[in-house]
N, C-alpha and C positions, 0 to 999 in steps of 0.2 A: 195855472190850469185849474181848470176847474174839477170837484170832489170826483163825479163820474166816469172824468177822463182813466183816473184811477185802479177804477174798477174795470172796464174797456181793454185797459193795456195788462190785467191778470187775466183776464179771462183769452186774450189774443197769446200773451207766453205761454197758456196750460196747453192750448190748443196748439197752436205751433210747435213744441215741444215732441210731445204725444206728434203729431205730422212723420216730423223729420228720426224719430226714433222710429216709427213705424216702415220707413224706406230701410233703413238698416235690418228690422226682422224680416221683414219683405225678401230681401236679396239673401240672406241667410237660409231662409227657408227654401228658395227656387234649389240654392247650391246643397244642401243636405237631401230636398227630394230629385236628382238628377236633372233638374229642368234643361230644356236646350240652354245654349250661353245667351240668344238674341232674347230670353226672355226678359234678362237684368235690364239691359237698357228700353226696354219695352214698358219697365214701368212707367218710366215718367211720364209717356206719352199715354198712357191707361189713364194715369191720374189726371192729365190734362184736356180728356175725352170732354166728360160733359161739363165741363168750362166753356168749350165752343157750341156743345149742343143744344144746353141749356140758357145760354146767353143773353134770347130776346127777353125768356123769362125771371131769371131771378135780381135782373136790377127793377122790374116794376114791382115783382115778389116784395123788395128790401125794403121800395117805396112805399108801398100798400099798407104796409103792419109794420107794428113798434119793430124796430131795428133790436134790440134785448132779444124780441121773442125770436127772428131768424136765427141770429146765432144758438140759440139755444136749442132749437129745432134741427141746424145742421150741425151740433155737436152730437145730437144722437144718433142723426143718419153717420156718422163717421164711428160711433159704439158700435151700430149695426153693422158696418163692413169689418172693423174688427174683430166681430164674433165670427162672420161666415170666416174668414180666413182662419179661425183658429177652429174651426171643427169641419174643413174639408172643402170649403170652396175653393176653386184655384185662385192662387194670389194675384194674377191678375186681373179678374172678375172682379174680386171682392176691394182689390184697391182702388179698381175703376168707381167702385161705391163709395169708398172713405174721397174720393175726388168731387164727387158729385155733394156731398153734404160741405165741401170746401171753396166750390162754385156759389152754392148758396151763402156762403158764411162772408166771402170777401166783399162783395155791394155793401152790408148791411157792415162793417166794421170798418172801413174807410167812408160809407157814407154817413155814419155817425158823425164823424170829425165834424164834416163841416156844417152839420145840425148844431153841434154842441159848441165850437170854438166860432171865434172871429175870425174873418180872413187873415189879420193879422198874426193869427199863432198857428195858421197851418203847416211851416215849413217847421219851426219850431216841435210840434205834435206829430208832425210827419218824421222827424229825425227823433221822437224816443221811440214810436212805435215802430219805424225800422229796426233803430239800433235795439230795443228788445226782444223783437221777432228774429233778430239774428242773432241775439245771445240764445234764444234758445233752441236758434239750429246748432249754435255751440253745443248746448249742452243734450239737444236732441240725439244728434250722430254720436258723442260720447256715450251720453246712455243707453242709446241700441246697441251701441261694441259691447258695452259693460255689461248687458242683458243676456247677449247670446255668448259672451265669453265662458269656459271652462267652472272658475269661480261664484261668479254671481249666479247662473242658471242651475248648479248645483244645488246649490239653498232653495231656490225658486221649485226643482225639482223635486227637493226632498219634503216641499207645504204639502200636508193633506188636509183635506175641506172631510169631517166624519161624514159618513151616512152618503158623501157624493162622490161618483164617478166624474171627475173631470174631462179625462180623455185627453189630458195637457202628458206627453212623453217627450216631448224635445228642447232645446233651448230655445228655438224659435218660437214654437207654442206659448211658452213661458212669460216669454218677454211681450208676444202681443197681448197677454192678460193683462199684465201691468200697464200697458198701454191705452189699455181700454179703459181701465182705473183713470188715469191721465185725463181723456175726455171728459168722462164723469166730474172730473172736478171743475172743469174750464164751462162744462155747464151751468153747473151750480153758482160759479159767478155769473155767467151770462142771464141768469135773473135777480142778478144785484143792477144792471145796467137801470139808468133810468131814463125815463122817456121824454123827450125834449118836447119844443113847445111846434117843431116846424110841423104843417098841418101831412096828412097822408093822401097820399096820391093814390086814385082809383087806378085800377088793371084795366086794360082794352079790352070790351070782349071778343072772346074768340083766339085760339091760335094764331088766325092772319093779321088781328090786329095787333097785336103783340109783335108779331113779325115785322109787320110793316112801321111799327113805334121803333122798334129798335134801327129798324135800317136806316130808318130816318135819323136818330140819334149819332149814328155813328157817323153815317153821311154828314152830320152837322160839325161832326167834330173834326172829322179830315179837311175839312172844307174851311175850317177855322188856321187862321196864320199861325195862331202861337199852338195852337190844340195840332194841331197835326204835326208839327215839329217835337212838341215836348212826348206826342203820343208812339210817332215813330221811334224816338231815342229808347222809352220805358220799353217799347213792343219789343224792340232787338235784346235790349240787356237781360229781360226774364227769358227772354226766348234762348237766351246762353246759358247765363246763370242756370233757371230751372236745368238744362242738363249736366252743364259741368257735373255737379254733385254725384251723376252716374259716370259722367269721364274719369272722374279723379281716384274714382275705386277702383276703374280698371286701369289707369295709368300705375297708379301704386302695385298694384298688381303684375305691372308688366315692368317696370321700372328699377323695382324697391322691393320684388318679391313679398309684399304684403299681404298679410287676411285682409276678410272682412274688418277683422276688430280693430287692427294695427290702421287700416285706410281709415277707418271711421276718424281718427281723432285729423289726418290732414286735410279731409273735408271740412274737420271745424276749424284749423288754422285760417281756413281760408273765409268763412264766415267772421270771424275776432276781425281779421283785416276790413270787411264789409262794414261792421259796426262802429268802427273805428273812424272812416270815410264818412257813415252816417252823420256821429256822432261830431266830427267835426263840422260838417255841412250843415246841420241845424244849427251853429256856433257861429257861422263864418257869412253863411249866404243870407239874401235877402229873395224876395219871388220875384221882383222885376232881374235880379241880375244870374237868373236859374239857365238861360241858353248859354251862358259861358263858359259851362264844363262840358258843352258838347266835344272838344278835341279832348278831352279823359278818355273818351268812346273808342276814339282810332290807338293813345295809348294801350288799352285795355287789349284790345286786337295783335298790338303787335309783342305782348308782355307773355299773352297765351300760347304763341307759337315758339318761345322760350321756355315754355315748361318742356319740351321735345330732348332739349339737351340737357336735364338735370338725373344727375343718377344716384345722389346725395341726399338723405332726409336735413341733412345738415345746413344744406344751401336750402333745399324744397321749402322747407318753412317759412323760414323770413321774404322769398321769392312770394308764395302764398299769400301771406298776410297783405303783402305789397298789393298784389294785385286786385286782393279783395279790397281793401281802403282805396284805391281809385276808383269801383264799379261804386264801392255805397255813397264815396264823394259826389260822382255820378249820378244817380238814381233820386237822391232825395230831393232834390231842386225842383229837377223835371217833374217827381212825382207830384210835389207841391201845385205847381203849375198845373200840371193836370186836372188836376184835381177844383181847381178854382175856375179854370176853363169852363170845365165840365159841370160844374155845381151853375154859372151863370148860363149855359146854354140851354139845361134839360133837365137838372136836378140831380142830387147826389149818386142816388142808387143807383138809375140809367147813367151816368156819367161812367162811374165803376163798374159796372157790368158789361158798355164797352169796353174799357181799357181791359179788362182780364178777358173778351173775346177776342181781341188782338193779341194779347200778351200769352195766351194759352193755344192760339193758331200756332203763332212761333214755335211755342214749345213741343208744339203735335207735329208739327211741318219737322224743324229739327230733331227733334227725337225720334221720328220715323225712318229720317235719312239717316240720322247715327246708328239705328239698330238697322238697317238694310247693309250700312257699310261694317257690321259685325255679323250680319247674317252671309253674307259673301267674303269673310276673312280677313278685311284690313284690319293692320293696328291700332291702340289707341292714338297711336303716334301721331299717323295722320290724318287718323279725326280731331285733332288737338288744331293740329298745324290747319285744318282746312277749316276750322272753326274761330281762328285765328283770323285771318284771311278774310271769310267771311263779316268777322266781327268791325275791323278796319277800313274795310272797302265800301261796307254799306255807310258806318259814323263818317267817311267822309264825303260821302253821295248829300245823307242830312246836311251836312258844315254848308255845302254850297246850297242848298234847297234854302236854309234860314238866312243865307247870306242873299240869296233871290228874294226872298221875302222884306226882308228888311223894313225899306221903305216901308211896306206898305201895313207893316202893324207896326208904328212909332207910337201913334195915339194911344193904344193897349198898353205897350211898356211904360208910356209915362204914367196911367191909372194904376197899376202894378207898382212902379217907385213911390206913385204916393198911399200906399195902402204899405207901402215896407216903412213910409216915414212917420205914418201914423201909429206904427207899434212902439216906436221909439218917444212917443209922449204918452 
């Protein structure tokens, strides 16, 4: 890999990190200021807002200027939604901002890759920067419980800055400072990034032309044999994935009578399992043979509606882990694909920019209906169960769509084998 990838993949764990800790003070915070309960689950779909809204715009954004300076520019708009949250914005306003500098930040960090590598190391490069974006949703969700825990927020509590009023009183306050700290660092890499040689793409002008670039981009990509297969599989997985992490708080909860802090660490069992799946999948697969973890899809589905009958952290965990290492076995293939798809059809940025306008619809679409079905009293139980269901029934709708397709992108798969047989010399 080359020097820069390096730097790329610190600057994406500070940032992720900082992310997934911040979900954890987030929901801490709603439950110490009274919030209603439909607010927890309301985050995700906050943060998932202008990911759809913003869409047309920031894969030409990612395109247009060095890909280093967006990330570096959405790591500060995510400093700034950390601040309003810590001095009295409501945390869902203010996380819908730390999302919007998050929208901007994913174009320009998977469209790097394939500025800087070969096709041939994308599935490769695709499986660390997974498997490290999930280590540090490991070590994110730990360190949110550890922040707002009893211990650590003491100490945090008891820092005085001389001559300043903070206004920091709570654990939650606390822990989003450090958090913000966090950002600040994954910045400061993000001007370590260097600038590759592929030339930059001009923005459309206007609003409607933007509009009208993207819908065409995306239209390009569904309409694509192998692109609309590997795009549908990615669109369902984040669209579960991004919620579970608010299912599993309240399953713990209802389950395992757990806090925040005690849930916090079985959301990262279940990410160790994702990177694990990654980690093998950059080991094992090749990009021509990426469609044949789509039956993982329908396991995945039917593995979810089994977390319904576990009452035991003892079983819970290794159950978890299980589940997570077939979603990330899952996901890195297809991503790969996607990814090379979309870089020959339209170019990196706009490639990424749709797949996270689909992949963040999911997540608004499902996370609205999860928090409507806790805003009207069901369990997590069976929002598990119907999330389950859903996850199984749609992977197997895909299995026969790419099995209809087949024939008709054989030519693509054998360009695809021979760009997997070219890595191997």
């Amino acid at each position: 890999m080359k020097k820069g990838f390096y730097t790329i993949m610190a600057a994406q764990f500070f940032s992720s990190l900082a992310d997934n800790a911040l979900l954890v003070a987030a929901i801490e915070m709603l439950k110490t200021t009274g919030a209603p309960g439909w607010n927890i689950p309301a985050l995700t779909p906050m943060f998932a807002l202008f990911y759809v809204i913003l869409a047309p715009f920031v894969g030409a954004f990612a395109d247009a200027i060095p890909k280093g300076t967006v990330m570096f520019i959405s790591n500060a708009v995510k400093v700034l939604g950390c601040l309003l949250m810590l001095f009295g914005v409501h945390p869902l306003l203010a996380y819908a901002l730390v999302g919007l500098g998050a929208a901007a930040y994913s174009p320009a960090k998977y469209g790097i890759l394939t500025e800087l590598l070969p096709n041939s190391q994308l599935v490769k490069a695709n499986g660390w920067i997974e498997g490290l974006t999930i280590l540090s949703i490991i070590l994110g969700v730990l360190l949110g419980g550890q922040l707002i825990g009893h211990v650590v927020s003491r100490h945090l509590l008891a820092f005085d800055v001389p001559l300043i009023e903070t206004g920091i009183e709570t654990a939650p306050q606390a822990a989003i400072a450090v958090i913000s700290a966090l950002y600040v660092v994954a910045a400061l890499f993000n001007l370590r990034i260097p600038r590759t040689e592929a030339p930059l793409q001009p923005i459309a002008h206007g609003v409607q032309g933007l509009v009208r670039d993207f819908s065409n981009c995306n239209a390009r990509l569904w309409n694509d044999k192998l692109g609309q297969i590997s795009l549908s599989t990615t669109t369902l997985f984040w669209g579960v994935s991004g919620n579970l992490r608010v299912i599993v708080f309240a399953w713990a909860a209802a389950a395992l009578t757990y806090t925040t802090q005690q849930a916090s660490a079985l959301v990262g069992v279940v990410a160790i399992g994702t990177a694990i799946g990654a980690v093998l999948a950059s080991l094992r697969m090749r990009l021509d043979q990426a469609t044949r973890v789509i039956p993982l899809g329908i396991a995945m589905g039917v593995l979810l509606i089994g977390l319904d009958f576990i009452r035991h952290a003892a079983v819970a965990a290794p159950f978890l882990v299980f589940l997570g290492a077939i979603g990330g076995y899952l996901v890195v293939p297809m991503n790969a694909l996607l990814q090379h798809r979309g870089a020959n059809l339209m170019g990196a940025g706009r490639s990424i920019a749709v797949q996270n306008f689909n992949e963040q619809a999911c997540i608004l679409g499902l996370g609205a209906f999860y928090t409507g079905m806790t805003r009207y009293g069901l369990s997590a139980f069976t929002a598990i169960a119907v999330f389950g269901v859903v996850v199984a029934g749609t992977m197997w709708l895909i299995r026969r769509w790419h099995a209809n397709n087949g024939v008709r992108h054989r030519e693509e798969l054998a360009h695809l084998l021979s760009i997997a047989r070219s890595d191997r010399h």
